[in-house]
C-alpha positions in Angstrom: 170.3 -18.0 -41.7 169.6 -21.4 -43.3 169.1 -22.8 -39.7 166.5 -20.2 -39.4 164.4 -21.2 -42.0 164.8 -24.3 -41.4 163.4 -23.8 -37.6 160.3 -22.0 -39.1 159.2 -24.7 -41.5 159.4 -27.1 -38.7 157.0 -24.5 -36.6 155.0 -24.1 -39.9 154.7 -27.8 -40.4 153.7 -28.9 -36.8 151.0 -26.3 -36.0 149.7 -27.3 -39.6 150.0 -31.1 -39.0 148.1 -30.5 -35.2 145.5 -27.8 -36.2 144.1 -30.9 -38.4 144.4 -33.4 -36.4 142.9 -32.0 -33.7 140.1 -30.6 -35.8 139.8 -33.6 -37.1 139.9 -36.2 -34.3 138.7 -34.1 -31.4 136.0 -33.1 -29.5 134.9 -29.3 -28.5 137.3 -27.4 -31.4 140.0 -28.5 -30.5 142.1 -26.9 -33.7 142.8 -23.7 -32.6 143.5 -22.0 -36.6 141.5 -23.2 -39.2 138.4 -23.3 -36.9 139.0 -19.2 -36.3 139.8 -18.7 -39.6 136.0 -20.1 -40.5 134.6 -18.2 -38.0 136.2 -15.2 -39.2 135.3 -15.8 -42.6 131.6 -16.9 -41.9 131.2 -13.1 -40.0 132.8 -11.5 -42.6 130.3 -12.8 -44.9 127.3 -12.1 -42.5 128.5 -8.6 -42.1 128.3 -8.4 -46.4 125.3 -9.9 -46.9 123.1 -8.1 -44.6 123.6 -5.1 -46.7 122.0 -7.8 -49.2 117.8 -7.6 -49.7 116.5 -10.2 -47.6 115.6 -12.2 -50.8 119.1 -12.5 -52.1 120.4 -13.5 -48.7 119.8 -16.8 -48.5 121.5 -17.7 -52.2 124.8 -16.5 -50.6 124.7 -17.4 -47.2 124.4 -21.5 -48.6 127.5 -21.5 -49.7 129.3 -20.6 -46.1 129.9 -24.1 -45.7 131.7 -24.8 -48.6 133.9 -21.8 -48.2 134.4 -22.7 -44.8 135.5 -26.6 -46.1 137.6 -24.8 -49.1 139.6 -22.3 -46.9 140.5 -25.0 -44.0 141.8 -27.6 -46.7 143.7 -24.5 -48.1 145.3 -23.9 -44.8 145.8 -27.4 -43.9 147.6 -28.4 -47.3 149.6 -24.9 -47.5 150.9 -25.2 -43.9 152.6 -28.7 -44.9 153.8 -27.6 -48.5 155.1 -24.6 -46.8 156.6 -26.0 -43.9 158.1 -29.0 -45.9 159.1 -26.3 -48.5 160.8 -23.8 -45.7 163.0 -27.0 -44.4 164.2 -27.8 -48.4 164.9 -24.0 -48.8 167.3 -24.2 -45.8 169.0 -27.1 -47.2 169.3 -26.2 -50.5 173.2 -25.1 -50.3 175.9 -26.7 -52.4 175.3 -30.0 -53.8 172.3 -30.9 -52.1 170.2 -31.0 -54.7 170.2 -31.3 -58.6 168.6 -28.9 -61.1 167.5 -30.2 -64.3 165.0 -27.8 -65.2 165.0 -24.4 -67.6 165.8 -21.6 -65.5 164.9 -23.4 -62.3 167.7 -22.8 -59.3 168.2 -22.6 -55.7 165.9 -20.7 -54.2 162.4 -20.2 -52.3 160.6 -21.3 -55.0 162.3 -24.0 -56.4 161.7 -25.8 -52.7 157.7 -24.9 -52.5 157.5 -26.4 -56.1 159.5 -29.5 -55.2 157.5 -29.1 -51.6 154.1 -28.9 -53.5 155.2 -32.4 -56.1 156.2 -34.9 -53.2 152.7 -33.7 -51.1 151.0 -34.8 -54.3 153.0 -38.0 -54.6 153.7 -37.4 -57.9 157.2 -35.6 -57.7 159.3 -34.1 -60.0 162.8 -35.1 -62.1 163.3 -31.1 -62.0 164.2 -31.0 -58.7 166.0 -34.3 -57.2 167.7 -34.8 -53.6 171.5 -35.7 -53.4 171.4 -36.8 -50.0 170.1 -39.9 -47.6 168.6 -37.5 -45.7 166.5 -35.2 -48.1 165.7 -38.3 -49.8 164.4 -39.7 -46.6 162.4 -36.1 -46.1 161.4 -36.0 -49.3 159.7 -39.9 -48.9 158.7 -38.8 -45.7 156.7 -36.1 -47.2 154.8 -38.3 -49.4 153.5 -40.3 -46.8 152.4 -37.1 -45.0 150.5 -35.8 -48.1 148.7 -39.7 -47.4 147.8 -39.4 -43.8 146.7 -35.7 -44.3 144.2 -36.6 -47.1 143.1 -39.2 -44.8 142.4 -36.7 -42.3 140.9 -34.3 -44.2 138.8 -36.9 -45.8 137.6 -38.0 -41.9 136.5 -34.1 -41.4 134.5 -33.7 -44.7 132.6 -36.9 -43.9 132.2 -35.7 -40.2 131.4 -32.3 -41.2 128.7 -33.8 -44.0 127.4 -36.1 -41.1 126.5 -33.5 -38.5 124.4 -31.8 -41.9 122.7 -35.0 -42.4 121.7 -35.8 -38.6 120.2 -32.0 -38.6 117.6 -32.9 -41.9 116.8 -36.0 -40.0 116.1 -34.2 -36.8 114.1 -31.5 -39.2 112.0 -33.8 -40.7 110.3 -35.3 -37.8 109.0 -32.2 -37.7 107.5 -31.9 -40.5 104.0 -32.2 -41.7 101.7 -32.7 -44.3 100.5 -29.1 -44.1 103.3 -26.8 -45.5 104.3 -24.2 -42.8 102.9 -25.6 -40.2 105.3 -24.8 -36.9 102.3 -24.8 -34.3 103.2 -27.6 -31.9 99.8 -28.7 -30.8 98.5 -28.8 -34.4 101.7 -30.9 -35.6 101.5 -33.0 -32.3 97.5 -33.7 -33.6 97.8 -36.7 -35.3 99.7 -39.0 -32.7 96.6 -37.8 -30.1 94.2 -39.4 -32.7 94.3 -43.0 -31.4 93.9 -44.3 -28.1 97.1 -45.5 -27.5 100.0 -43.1 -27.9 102.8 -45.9 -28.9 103.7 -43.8 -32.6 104.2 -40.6 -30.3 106.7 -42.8 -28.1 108.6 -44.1 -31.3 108.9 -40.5 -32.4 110.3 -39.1 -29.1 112.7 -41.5 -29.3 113.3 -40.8 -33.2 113.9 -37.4 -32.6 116.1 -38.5 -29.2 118.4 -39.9 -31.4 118.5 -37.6 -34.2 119.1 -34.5 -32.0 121.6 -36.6 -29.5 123.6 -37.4 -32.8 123.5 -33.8 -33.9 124.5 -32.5 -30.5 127.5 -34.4 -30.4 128.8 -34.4 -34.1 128.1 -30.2 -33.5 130.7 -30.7 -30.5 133.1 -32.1 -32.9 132.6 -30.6 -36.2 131.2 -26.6 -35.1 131.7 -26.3 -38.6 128.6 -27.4 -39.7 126.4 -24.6 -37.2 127.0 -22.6 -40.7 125.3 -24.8 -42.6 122.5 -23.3 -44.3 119.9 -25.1 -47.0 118.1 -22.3 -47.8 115.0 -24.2 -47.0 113.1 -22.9 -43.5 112.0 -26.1 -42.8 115.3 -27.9 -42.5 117.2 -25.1 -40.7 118.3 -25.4 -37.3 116.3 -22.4 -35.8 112.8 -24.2 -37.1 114.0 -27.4 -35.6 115.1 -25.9 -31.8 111.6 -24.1 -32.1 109.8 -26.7 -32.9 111.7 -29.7 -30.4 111.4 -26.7 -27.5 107.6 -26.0 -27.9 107.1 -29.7 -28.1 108.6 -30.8 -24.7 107.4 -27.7 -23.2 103.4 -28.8 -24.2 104.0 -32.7 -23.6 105.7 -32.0 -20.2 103.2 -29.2 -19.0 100.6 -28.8 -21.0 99.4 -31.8 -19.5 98.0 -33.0 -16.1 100.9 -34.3 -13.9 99.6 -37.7 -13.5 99.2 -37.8 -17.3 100.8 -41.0 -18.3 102.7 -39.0 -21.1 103.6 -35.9 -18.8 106.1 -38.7 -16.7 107.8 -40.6 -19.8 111.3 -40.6 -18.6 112.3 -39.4 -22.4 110.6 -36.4 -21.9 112.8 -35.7 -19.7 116.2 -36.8 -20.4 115.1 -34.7 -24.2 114.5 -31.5 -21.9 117.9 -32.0 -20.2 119.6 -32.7 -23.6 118.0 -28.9 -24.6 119.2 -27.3 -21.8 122.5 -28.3 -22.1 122.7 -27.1 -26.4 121.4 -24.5 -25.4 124.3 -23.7 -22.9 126.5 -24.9 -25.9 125.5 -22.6 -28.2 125.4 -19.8 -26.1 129.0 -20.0 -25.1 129.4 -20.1 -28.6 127.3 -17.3 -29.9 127.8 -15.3 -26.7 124.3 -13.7 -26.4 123.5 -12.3 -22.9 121.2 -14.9 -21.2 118.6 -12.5 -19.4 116.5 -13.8 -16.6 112.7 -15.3 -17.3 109.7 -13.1 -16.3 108.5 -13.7 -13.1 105.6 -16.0 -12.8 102.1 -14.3 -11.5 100.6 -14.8 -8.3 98.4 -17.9 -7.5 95.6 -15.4 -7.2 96.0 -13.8 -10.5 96.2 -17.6 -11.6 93.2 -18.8 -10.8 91.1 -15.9 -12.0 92.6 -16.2 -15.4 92.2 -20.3 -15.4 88.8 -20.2 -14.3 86.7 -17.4 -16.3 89.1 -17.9 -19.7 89.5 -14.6 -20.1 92.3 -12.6 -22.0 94.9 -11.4 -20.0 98.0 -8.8 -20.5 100.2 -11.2 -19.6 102.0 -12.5 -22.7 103.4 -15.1 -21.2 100.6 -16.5 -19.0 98.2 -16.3 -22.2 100.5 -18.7 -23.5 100.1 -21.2 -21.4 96.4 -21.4 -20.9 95.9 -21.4 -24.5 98.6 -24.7 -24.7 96.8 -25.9 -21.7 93.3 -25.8 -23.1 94.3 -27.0 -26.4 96.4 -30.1 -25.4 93.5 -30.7 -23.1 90.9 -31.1 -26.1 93.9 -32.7 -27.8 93.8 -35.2 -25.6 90.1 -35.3 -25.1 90.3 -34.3 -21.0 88.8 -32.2 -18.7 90.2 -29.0 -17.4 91.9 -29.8 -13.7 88.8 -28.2 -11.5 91.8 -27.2 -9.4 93.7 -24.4 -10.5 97.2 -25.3 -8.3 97.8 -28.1 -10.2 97.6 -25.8 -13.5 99.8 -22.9 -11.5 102.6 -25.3 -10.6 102.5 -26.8 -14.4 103.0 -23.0 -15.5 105.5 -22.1 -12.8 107.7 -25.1 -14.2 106.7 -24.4 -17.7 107.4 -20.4 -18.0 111.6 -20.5 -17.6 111.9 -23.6 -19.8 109.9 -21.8 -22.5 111.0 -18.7 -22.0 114.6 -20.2 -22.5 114.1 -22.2 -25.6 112.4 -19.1 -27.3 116.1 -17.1 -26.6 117.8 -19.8 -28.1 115.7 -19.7 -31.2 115.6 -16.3 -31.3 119.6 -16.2 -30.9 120.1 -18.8 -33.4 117.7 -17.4 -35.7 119.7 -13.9 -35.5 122.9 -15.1 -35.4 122.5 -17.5 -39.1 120.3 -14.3 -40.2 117.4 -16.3 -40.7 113.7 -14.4 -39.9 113.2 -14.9 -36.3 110.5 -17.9 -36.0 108.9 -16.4 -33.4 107.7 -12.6 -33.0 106.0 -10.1 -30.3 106.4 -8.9 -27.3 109.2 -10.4 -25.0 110.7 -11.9 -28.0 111.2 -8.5 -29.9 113.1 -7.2 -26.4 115.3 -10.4 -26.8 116.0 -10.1 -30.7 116.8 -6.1 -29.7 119.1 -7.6 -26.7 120.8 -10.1 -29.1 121.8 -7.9 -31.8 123.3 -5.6 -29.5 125.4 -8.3 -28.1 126.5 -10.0 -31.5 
């Protein structure tokens, strides 16, 4: 029986001792426990405060991430106590240790409390080892209780770090106007001189910003939960807002625009596209197909009498189109096929980046940013899948 304990505090010990290492250290949650247990908790407290008012929601949904931080150094540091603990209990059998204290004998737990005094390098003279080899275990355990605080001291920054790169990713989008998340408006100022050198600093501002984010996320999923309480700085306002402002530099433009080709522009699209594959093996929302583009035909008569149309989609870009046009002080392309391949290009990028907000915005419980139409069919589609 003693063997058997023994057996399961060395189990105990090395999935503990792993789990943190690997969350720690690793790429792509690697730790396969504490991870799960914050997801868990994290939907558990979803599920309770949607049955909140939507006023009183945000007050307990900011403090996810420190549960989250709270219940994985509770799992870390109980897994060693305990499995250290379990390996004392199955040696605690004649003279192997010494009792000094009042009413304090063999038993399970005499060895978490001696367990719980070597993690914290203190020890205690209630409890003292009468062999080389628990002596040895019980040093041994001291050192552990070292490298694990190091470790968990390398998640918390990491975890803090990933929170930090999203409010500088956030606050390149923000602007002197409070609530302002129109793209071309925000986009206004940098079109205001002739030559567009502060909109290339800022593309590559928010390059690195997001590119830090994105991979400290793959690390540290953790910090998804993170919520400020402040619009603004959330992760659903910064996708939207990074989204609608590739999909207007890189098509609501004239292809030989000087800005339509930066190479930035792209490699920023490709960086999207591949988050937003991230986060959607993450979340798991069903990925439905973009609408289909209209015909050339259809196009044309739209583009060249300006004239509503039913189609929500195709609205959307000749509105961009003719705004980023007086944005940029240009003439309307005379010819319409230029204008139709831009849109054909345009509509699936856009129409992806507005399911990733939407899912993102659903999924943290924030208000969706954007509203109407297709975008109602995909919040309706998301909740069904969460």
């Amino acid at each position: 029986m003693h063997a058997y304990w023994g057996a399961l505090g060395i189990i105990v010990l090395g999935l503990g001792l792993v789990d943190v290492f690997l969350t720690a250290l690793n790429y792509d949650e690697s730790g396969f426990i504490a991870v799960r247990l914050c997801g868990l908790q994290w939907r558990c407290l979803r599920g309770i405060t949607r049955r909140l008012p939507r006023r009183w929601r945000p007050l307990a949904l900011r403090q996810v991430t420190g549960l989250n931080i709270m219940l994985a150094m509770t799992f870390w540091l109980g897994s060693v106590i305990a499995g250290y603990g379990l390996i004392y209990y199955s040696q605690m059998v004649e003279t192997n240790f010494q009792y000094n204290g009042r009413n304090l004998a063999a038993g399970l737990f005499a060895a978490m409390y001696f367990s719980a005094a070597q993690l914290a390098t203190v020890g205690t003279s209630q409890i003292s080892p009468e062999t080389g080899a628990l002596r040895a275990l019980s040093v041994l355990e001291t050192l552990t209780g070292v490298g694990l605080v190091t470790l968990i001291l390398t998640f918390l920054l990491g975890v803090y770090q990933v929170i930090r790169d999203l409010r500088a990713l956030s606050s390149n989008f923000v602007t002197a106007e409070g609530g302002v998340d129109d793209p071309v408006v925000s986009l206004g100022p940098y079109f205001s001189y002739v030559e567009l050198s502060c909109l290339d600093n800022h593309l590559r501002s928010i390059s690195e910003s997001f590119w830090s984010y994105v991979d400290g996320l793959r690390q540290h999923h953790m910090a998804y939960y993170f919520q400020s309480g402040r619009d603004q700085f959330s992760l659903p306002h910064a996708l939207h807002m990074l989204g609608q402002w590739l999909a207007v530099l890189r098509w609501g433009l004239p292809t030989n625009h000087s800005l339509s080709a930066q190479p930035l522009l792209t490699q920023l699209s490709f960086q999207f596209e591949q988050f937003a594959d991230y986060l959607q093996d993450q979340i798991g929302w069903t990925n439905t197909a973009a609408p289909q583009a209209v015909p050339f035909d259809c196009f044309s008569t739209a583009y060249s009498t300006g004239d509503a149309t039913s189609d929500r989609w195709l609205g959307r870009f000749l509105r961009l189109n003719r705004d980023m046009a007086r944005l940029a002080r240009l003439e309307l392309a005379v010819d319409p096929r230029e204008a139709h391949l831009r849109y054909q290009q345009w509509l699936p990028f856009a129409y992806r980046a507005e399911q990733l907000t939407t899912a993102v915005s659903w999924d943290l419980d924030y208000q969706p940013t954007v509203h109407g139409g297709a975008a109602d069919q995909t919040i309706v589609q998301i909740k069904h899948d969460l």
